[in-house]
One Martini backbone bead per residue (centre of mass of N, CA, C, O) as a GRO file, in nm:
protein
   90
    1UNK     BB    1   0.095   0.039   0.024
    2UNK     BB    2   0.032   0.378  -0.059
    3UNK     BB    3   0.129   0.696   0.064
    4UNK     BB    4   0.008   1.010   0.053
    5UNK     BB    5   0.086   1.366  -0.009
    6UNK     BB    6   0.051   1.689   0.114
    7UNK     BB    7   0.101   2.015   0.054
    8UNK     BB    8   0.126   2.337   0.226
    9UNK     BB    9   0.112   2.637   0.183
   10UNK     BB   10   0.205   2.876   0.468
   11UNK     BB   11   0.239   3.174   0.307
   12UNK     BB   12   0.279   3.481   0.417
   13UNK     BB   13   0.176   3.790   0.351
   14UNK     BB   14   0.302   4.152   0.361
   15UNK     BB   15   0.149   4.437   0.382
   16UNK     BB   16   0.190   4.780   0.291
   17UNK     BB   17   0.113   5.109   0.358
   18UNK     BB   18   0.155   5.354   0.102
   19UNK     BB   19   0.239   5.595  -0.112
   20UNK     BB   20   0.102   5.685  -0.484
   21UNK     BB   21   0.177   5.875  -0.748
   22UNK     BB   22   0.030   5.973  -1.021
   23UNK     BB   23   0.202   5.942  -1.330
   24UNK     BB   24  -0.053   5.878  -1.482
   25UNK     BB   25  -0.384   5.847  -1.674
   26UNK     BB   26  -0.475   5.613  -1.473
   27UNK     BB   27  -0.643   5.557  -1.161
   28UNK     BB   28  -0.722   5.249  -1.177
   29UNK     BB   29  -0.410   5.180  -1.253
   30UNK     BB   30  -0.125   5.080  -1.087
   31UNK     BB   31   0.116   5.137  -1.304
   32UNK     BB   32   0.031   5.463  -1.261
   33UNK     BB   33   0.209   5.463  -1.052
   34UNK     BB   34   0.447   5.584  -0.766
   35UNK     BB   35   0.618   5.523  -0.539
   36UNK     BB   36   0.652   5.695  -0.181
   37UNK     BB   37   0.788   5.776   0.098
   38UNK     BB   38   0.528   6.040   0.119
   39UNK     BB   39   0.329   6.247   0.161
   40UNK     BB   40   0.244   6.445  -0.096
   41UNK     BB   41   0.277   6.751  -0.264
   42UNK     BB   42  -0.018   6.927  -0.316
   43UNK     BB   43  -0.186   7.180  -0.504
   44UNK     BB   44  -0.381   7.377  -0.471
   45UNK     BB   45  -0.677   7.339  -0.547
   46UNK     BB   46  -0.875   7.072  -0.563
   47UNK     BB   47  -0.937   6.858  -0.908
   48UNK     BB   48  -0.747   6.620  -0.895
   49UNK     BB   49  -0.536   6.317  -0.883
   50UNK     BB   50  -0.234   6.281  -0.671
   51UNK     BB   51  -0.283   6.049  -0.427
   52UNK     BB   52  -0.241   5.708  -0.283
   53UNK     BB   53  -0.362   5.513   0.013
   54UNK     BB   54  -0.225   5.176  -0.042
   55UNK     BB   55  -0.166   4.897  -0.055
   56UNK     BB   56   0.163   4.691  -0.149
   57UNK     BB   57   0.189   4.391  -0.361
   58UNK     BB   58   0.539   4.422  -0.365
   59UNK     BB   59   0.576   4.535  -0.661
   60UNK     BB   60   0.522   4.885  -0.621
   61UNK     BB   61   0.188   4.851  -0.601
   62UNK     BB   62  -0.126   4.882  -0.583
   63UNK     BB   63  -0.395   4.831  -0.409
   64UNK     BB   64  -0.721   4.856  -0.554
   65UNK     BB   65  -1.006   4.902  -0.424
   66UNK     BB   66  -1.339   4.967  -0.399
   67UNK     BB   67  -1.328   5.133  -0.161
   68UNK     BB   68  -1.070   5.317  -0.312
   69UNK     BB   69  -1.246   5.416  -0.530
   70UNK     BB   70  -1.475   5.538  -0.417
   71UNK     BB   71  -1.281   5.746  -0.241
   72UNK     BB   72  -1.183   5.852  -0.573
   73UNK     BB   73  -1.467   5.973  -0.628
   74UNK     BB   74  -1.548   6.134  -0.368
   75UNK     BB   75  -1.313   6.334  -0.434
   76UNK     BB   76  -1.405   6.427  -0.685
   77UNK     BB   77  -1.698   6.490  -0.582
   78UNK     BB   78  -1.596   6.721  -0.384
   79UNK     BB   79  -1.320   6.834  -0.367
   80UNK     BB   80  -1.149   6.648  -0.114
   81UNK     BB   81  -0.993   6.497   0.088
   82UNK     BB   82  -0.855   6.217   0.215
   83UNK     BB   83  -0.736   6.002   0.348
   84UNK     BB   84  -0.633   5.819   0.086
   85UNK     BB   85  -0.702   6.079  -0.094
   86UNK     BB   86  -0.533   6.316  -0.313
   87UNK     BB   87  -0.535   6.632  -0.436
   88UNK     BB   88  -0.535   6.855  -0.727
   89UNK     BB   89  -0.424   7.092  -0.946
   90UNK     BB   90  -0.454   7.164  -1.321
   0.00000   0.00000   0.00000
């Protein structure tokens, strides 16, 4: 009789909250962001997205998920910052 095994991956990542400018056009996609080591100066008044401030994927992109999403659309139609997301002049 052979007996098999599982092997079973129990390897948990760490991901750190870091600030994103973004540097592209493209406010959903997170290749358009580049990694920043603190929050950045927007200059106001607000009118565009500047930096937003969420998960690191682990290769210096952003994780947007739905919430910071929404949150990215209320700083937009509100025209002023929020916890994670900065705004700019255009």
């Amino acid at each position: 009789m052979t007996k098999s095994h599982t092997l079973i991956d129990l390897t948990f990542k760490t991901y750190n909250m870091n600030w994103f400018k973004l540097t592209g056009t493209d406010p959903s996609n997170p290749s358009h962001y580049t990694l920043v080591s603190s929050a950045p100066i927007c200059i106001a008044p607000p009118q565009r997205l500047c930096a937003i401030y969420a998960l690191n994927d682990g290769s210096g992109q952003p994780v947007i998920t739905d919430a910071l999403k929404n949150e990215m659309i209320n700083a937009l139609q509100n025209q002023v910052n929020t916890t994670n997301v900065l705004l700019e002049s255009r």
